[in-house]
PDB file of N, CA, C and O in Angstrom:
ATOM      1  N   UNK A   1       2.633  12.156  39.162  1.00  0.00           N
ATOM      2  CA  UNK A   1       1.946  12.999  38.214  1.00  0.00           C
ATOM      3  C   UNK A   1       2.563  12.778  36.821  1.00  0.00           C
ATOM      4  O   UNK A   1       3.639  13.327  36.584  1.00  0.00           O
ATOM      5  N   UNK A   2       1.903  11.932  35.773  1.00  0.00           N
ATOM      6  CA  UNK A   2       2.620  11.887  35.015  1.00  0.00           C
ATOM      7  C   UNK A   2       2.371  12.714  34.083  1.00  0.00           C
ATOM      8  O   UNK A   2       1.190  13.059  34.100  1.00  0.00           O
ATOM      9  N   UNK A   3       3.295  13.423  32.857  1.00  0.00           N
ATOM     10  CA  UNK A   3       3.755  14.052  32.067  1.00  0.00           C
ATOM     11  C   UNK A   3       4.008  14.255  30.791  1.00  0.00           C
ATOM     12  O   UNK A   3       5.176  13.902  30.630  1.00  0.00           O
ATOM     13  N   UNK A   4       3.510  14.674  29.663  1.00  0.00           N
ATOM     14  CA  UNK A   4       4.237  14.592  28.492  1.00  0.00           C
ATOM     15  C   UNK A   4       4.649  15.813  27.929  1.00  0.00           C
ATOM     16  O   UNK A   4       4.021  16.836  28.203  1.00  0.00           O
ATOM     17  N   UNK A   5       5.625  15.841  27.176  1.00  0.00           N
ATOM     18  CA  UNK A   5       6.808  16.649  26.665  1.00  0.00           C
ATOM     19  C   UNK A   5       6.401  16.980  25.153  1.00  0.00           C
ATOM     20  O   UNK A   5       6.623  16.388  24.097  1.00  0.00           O
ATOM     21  N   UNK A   6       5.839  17.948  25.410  1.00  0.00           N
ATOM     22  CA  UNK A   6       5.371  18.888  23.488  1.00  0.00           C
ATOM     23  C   UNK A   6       6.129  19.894  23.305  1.00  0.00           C
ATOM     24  O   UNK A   6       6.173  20.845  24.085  1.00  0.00           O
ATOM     25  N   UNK A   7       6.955  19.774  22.031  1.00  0.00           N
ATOM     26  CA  UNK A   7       7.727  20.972  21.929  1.00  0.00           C
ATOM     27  C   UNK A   7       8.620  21.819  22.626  1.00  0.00           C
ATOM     28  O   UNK A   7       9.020  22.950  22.350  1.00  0.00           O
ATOM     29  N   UNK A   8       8.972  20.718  24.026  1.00  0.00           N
ATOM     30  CA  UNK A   8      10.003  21.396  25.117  1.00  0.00           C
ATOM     31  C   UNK A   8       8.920  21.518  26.316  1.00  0.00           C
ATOM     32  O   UNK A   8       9.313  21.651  27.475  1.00  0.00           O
ATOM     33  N   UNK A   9       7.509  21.465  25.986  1.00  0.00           N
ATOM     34  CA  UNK A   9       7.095  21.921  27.575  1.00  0.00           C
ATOM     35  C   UNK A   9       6.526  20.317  28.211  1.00  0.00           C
ATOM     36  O   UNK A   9       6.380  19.210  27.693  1.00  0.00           O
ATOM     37  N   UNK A  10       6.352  20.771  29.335  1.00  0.00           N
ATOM     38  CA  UNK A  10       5.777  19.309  29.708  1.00  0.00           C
ATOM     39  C   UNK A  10       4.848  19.863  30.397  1.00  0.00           C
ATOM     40  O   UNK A  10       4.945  20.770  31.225  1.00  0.00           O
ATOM     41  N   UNK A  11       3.446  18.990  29.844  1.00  0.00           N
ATOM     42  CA  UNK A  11       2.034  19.227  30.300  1.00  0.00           C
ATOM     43  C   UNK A  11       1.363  18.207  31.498  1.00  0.00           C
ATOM     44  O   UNK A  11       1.430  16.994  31.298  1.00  0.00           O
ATOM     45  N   UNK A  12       0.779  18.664  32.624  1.00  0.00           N
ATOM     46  CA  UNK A  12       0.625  17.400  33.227  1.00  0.00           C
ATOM     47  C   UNK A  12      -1.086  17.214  32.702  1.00  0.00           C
ATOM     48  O   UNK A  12      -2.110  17.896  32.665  1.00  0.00           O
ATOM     49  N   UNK A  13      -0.432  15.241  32.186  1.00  0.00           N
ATOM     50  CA  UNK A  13      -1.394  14.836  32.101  1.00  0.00           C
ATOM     51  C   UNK A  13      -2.996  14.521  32.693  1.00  0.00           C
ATOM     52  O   UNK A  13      -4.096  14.405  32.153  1.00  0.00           O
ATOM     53  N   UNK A  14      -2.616  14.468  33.751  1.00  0.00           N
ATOM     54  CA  UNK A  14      -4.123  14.557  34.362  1.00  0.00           C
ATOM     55  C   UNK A  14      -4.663  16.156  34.634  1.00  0.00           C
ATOM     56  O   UNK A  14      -5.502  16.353  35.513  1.00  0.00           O
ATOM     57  N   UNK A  15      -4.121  17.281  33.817  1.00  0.00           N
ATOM     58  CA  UNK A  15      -4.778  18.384  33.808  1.00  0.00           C
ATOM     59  C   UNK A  15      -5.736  17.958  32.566  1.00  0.00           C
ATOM     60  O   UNK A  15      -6.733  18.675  32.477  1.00  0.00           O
ATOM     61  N   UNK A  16      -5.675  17.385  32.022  1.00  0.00           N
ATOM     62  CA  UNK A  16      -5.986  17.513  30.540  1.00  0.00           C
ATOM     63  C   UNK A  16      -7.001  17.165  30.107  1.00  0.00           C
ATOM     64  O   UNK A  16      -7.032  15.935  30.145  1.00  0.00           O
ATOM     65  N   UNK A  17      -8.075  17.660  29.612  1.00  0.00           N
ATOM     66  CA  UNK A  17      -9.569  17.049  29.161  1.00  0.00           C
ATOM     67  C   UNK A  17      -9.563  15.313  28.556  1.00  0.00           C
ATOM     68  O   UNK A  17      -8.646  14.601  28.147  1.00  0.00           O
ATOM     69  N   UNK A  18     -10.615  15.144  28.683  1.00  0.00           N
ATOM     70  CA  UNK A  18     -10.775  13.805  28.341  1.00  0.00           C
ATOM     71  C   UNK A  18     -10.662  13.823  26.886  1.00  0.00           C
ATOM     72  O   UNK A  18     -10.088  12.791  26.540  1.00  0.00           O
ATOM     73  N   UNK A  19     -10.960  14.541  25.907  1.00  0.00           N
ATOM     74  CA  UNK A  19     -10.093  14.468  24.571  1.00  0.00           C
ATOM     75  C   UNK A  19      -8.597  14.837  24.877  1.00  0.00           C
ATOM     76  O   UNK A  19      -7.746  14.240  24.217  1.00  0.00           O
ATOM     77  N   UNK A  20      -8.237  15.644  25.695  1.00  0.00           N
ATOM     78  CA  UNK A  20      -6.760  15.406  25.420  1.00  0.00           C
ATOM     79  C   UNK A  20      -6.277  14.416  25.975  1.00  0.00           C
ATOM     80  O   UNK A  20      -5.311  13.897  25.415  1.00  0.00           O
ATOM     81  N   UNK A  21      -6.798  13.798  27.301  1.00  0.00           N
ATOM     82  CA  UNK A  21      -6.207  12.332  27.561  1.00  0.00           C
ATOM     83  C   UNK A  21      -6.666  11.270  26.399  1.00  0.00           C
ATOM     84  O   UNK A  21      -6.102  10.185  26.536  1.00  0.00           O
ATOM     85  N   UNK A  22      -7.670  11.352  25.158  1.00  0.00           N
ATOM     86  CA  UNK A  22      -7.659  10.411  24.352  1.00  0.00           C
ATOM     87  C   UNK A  22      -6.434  10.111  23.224  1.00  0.00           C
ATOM     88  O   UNK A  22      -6.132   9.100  22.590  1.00  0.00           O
ATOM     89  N   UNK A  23      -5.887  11.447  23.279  1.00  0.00           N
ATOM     90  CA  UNK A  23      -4.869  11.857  22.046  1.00  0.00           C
ATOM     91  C   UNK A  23      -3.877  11.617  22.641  1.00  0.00           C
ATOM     92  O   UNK A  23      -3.103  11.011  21.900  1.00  0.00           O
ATOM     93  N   UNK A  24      -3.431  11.794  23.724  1.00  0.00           N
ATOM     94  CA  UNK A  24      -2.011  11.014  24.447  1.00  0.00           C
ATOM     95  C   UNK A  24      -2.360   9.667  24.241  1.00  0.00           C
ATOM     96  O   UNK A  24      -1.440   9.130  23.624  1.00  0.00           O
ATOM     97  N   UNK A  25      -3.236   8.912  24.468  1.00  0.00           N
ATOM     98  CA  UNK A  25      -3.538   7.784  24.333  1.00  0.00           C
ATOM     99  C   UNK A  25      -3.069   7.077  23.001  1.00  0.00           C
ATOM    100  O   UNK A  25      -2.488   6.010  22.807  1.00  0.00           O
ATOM    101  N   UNK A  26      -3.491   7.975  22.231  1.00  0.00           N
ATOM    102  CA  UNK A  26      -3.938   7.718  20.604  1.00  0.00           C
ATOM    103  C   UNK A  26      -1.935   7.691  20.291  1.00  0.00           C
ATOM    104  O   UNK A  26      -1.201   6.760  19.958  1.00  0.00           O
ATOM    105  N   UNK A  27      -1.647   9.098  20.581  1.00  0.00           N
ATOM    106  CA  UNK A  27      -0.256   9.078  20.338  1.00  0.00           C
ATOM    107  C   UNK A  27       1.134   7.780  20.588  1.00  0.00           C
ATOM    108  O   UNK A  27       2.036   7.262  19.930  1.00  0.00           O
ATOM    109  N   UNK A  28       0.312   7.710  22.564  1.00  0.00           N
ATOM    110  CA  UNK A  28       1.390   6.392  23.011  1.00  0.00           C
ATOM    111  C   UNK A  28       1.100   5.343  22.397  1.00  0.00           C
ATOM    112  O   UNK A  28       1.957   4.460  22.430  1.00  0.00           O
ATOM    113  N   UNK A  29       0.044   5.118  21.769  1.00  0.00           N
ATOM    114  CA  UNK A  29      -0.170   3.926  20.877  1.00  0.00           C
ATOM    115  C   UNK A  29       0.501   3.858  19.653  1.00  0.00           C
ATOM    116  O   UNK A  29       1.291   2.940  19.432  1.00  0.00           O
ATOM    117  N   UNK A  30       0.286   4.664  18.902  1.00  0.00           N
ATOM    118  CA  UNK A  30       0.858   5.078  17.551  1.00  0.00           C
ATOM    119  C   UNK A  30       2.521   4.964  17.953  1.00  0.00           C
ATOM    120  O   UNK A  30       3.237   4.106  17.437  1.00  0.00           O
ATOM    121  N   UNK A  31       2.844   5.599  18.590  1.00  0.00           N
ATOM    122  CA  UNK A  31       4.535   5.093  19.145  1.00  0.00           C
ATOM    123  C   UNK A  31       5.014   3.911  19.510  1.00  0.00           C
ATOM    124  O   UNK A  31       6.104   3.485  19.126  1.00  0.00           O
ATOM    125  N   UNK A  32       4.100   3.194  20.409  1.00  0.00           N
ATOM    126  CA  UNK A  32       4.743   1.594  20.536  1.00  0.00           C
ATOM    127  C   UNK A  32       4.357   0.980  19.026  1.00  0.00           C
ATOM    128  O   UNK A  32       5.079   0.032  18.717  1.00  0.00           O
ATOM    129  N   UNK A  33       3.385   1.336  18.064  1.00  0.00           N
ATOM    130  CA  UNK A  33       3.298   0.441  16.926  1.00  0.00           C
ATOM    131  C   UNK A  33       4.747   1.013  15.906  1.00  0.00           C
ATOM    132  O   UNK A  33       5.461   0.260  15.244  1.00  0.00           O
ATOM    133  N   UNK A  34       4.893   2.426  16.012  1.00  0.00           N
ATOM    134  CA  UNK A  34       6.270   2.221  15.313  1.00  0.00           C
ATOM    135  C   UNK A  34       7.406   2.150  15.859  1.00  0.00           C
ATOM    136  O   UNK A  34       8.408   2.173  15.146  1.00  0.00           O
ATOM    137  N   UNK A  35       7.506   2.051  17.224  1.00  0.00           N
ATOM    138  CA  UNK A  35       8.650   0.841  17.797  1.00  0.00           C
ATOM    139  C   UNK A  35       8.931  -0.558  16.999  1.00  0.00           C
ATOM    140  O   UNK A  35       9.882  -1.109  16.446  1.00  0.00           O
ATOM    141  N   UNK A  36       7.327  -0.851  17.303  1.00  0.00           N
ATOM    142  CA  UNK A  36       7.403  -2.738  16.599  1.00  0.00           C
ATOM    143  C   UNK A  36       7.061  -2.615  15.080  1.00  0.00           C
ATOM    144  O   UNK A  36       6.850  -3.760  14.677  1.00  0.00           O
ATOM    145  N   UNK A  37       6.956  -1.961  14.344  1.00  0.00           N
ATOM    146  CA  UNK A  37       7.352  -1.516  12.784  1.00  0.00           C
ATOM    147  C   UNK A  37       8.832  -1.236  12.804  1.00  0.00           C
ATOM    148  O   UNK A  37       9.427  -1.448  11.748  1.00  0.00           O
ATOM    149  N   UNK A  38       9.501  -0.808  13.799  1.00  0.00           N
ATOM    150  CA  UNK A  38      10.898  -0.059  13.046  1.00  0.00           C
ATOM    151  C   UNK A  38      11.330  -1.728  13.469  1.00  0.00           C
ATOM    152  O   UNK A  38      11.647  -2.354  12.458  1.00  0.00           O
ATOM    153  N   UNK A  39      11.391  -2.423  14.552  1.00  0.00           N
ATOM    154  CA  UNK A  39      12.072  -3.656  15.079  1.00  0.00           C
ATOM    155  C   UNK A  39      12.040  -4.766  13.768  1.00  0.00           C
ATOM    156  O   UNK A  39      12.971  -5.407  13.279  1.00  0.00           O
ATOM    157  N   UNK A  40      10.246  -4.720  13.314  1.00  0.00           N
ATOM    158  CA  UNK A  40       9.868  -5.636  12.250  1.00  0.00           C
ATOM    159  C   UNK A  40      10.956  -5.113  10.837  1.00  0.00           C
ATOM    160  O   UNK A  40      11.650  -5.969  10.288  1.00  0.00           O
ATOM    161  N   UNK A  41      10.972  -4.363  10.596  1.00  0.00           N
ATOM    162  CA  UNK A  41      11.916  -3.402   9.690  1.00  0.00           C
ATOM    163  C   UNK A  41      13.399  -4.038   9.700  1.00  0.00           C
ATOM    164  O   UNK A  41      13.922  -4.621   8.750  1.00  0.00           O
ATOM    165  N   UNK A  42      13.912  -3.830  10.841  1.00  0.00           N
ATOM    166  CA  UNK A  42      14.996  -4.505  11.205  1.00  0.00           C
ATOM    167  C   UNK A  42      15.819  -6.153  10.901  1.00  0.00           C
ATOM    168  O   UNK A  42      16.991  -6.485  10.725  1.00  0.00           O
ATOM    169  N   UNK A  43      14.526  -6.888  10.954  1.00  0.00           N
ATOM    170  CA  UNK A  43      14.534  -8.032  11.115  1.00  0.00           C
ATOM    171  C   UNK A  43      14.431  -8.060   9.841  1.00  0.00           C
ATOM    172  O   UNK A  43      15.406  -8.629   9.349  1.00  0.00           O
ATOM    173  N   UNK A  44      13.574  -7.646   8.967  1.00  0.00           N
ATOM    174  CA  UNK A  44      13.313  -8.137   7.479  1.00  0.00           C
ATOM    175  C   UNK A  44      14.643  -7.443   6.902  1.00  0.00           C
ATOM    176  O   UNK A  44      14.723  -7.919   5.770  1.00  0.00           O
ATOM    177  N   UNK A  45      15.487  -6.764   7.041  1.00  0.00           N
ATOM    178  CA  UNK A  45      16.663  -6.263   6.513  1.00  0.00           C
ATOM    179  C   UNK A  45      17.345  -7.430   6.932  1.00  0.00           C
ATOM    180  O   UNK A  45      17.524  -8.188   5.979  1.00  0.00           O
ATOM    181  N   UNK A  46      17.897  -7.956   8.255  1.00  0.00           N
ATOM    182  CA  UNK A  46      18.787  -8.914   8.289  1.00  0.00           C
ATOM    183  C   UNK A  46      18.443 -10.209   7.452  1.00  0.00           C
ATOM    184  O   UNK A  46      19.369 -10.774   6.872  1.00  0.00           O
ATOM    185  N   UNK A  47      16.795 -10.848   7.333  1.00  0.00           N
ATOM    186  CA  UNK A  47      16.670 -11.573   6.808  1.00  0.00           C
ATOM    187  C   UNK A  47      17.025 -11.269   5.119  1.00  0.00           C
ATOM    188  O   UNK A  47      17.346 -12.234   4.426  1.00  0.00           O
ATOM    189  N   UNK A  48      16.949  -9.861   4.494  1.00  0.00           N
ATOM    190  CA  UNK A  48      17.126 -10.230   3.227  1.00  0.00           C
ATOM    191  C   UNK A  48      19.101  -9.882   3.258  1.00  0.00           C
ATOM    192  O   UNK A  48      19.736 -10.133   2.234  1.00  0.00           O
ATOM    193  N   UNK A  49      19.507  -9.570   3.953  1.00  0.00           N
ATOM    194  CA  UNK A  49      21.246  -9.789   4.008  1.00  0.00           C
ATOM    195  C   UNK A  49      21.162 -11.507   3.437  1.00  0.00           C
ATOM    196  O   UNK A  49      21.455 -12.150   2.429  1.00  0.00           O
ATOM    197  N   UNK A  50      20.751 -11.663   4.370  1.00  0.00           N
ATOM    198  CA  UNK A  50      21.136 -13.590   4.560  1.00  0.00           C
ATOM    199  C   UNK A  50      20.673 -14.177   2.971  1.00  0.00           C
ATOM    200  O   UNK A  50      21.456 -14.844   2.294  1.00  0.00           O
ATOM    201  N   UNK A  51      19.512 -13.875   2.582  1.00  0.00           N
ATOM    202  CA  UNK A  51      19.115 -13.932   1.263  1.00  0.00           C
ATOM    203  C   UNK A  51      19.857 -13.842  -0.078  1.00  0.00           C
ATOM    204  O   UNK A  51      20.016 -14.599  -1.036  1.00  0.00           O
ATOM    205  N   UNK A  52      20.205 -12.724   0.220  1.00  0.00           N
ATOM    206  CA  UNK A  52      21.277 -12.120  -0.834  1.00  0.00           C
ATOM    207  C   UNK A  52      22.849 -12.852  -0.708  1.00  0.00           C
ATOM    208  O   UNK A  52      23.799 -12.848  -1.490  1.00  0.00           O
ATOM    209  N   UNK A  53      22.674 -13.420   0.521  1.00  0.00           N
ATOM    210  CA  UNK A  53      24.208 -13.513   0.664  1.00  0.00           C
ATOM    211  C   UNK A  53      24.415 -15.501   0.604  1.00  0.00           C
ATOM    212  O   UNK A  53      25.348 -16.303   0.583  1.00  0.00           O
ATOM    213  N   UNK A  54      22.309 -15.548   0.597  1.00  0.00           N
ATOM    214  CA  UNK A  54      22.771 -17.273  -0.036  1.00  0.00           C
ATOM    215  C   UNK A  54      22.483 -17.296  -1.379  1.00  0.00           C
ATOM    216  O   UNK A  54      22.781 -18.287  -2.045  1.00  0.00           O
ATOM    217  N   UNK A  55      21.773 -16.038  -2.025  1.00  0.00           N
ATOM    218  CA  UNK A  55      21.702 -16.362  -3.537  1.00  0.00           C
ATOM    219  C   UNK A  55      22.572 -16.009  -4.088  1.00  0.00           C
ATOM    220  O   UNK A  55      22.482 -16.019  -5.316  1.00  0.00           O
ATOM    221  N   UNK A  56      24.104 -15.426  -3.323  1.00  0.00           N
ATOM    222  CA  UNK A  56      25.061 -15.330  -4.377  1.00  0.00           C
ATOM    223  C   UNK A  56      25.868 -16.223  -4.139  1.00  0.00           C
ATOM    224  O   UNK A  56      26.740 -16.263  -5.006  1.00  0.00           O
ATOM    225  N   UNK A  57      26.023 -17.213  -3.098  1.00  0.00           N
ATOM    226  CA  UNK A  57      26.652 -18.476  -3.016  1.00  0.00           C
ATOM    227  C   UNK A  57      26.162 -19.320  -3.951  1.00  0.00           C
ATOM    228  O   UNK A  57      26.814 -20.140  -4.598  1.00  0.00           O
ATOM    229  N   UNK A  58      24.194 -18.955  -4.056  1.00  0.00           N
ATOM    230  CA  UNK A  58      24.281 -20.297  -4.929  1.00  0.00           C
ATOM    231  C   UNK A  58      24.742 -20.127  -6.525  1.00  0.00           C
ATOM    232  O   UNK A  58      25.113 -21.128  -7.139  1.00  0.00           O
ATOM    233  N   UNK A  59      24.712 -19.031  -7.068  1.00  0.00           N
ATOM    234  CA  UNK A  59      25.375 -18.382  -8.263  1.00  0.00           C
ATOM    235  C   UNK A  59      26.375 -18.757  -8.238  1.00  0.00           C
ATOM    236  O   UNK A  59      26.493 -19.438  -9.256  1.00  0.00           O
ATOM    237  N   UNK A  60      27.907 -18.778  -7.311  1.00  0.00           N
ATOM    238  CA  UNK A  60      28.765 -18.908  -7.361  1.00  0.00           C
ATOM    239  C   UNK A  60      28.888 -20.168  -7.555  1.00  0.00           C
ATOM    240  O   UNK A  60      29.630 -20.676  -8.396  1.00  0.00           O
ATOM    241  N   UNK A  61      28.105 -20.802  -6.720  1.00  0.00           N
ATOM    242  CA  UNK A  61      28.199 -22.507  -6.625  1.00  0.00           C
ATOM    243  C   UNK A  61      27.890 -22.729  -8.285  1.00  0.00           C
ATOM    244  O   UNK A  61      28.723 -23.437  -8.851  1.00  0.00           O
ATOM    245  N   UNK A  62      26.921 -22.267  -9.019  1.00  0.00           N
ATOM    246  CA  UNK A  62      26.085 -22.909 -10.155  1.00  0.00           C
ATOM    247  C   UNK A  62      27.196 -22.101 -11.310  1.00  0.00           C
ATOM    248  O   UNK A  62      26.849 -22.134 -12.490  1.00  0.00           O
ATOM    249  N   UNK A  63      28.176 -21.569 -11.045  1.00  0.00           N
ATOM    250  CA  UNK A  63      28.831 -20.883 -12.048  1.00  0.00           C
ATOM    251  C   UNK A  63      29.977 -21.965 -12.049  1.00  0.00           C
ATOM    252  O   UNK A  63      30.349 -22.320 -13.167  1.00  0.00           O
ATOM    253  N   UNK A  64      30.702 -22.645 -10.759  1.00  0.00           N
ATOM    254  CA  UNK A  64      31.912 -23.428 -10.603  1.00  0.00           C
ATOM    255  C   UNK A  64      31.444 -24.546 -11.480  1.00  0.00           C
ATOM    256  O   UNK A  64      32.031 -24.933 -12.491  1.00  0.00           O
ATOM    257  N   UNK A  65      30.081 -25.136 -10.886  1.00  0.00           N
ATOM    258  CA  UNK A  65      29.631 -26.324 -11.640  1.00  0.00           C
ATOM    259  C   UNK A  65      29.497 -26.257 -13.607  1.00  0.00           C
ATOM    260  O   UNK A  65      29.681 -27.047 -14.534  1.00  0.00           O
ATOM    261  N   UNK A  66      29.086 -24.865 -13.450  1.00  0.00           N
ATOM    262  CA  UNK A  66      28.880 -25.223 -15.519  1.00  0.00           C
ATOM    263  C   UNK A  66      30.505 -25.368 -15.657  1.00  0.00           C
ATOM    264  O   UNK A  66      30.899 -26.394 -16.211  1.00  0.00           O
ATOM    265  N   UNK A  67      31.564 -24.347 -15.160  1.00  0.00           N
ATOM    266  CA  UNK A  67      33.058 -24.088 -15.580  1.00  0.00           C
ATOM    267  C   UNK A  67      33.526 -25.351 -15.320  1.00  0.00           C
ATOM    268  O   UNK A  67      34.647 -25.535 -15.794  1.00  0.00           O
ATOM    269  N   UNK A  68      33.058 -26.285 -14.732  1.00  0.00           N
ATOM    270  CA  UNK A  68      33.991 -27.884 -14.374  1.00  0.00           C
ATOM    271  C   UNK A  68      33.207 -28.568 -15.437  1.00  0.00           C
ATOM    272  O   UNK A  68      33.750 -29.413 -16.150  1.00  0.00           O
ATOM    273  N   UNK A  69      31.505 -28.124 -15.629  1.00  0.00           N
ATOM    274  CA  UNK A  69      31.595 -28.960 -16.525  1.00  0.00           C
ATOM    275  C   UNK A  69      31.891 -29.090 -18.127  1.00  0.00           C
ATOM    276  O   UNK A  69      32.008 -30.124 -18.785  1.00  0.00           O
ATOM    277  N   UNK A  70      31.994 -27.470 -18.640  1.00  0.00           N
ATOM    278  CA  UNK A  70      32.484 -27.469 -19.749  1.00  0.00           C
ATOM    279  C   UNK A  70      34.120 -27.685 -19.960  1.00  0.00           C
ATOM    280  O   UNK A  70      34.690 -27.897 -21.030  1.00  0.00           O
ATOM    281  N   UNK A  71      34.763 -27.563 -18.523  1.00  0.00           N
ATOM    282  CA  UNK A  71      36.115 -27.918 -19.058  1.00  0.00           C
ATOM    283  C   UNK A  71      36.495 -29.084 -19.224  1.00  0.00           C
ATOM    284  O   UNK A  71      37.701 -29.285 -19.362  1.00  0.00           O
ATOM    285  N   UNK A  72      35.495 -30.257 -19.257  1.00  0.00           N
ATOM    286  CA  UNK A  72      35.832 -31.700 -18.763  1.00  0.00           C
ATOM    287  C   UNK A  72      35.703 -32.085 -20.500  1.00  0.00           C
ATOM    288  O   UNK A  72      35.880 -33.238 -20.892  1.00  0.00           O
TER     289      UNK A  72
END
């Protein structure tokens, strides 16, 4: 008998009118998409770490190169 949990109570689902089984529906959907929004979220944060952390190498790199070459 499965179940969902509103506000502390748990309703069994197959009591539930066919609009309310559409809105559990509607809900468990809406929840796995911001599962895979928060994951996608995730991923685009690590990718802009890596970003940030090669555009300040290449700064660093392009700062050594002018300082060698004006000291020459």
């Amino acid at each position: 008998m499965p179940t969902i949990n509103l506000d502390g109570i748990e309703y069994n689902t197959e009591d539930l009118s066919t609009n309310g089984k559409a809105q559990v529906a509607s809900l468990q959907f809406i929840n796995f998409q911001l599962k895979k929004l928060s994951s996608q979220i995730q991923i685009y944060n690590v990718a802009r770490t890596s970003y940030v952390s090669a555009l300040k190498n290449a700064l660093e790199a392009s700062d050594t190169d002018t300082s060698e070459a004006t000291s020459e």
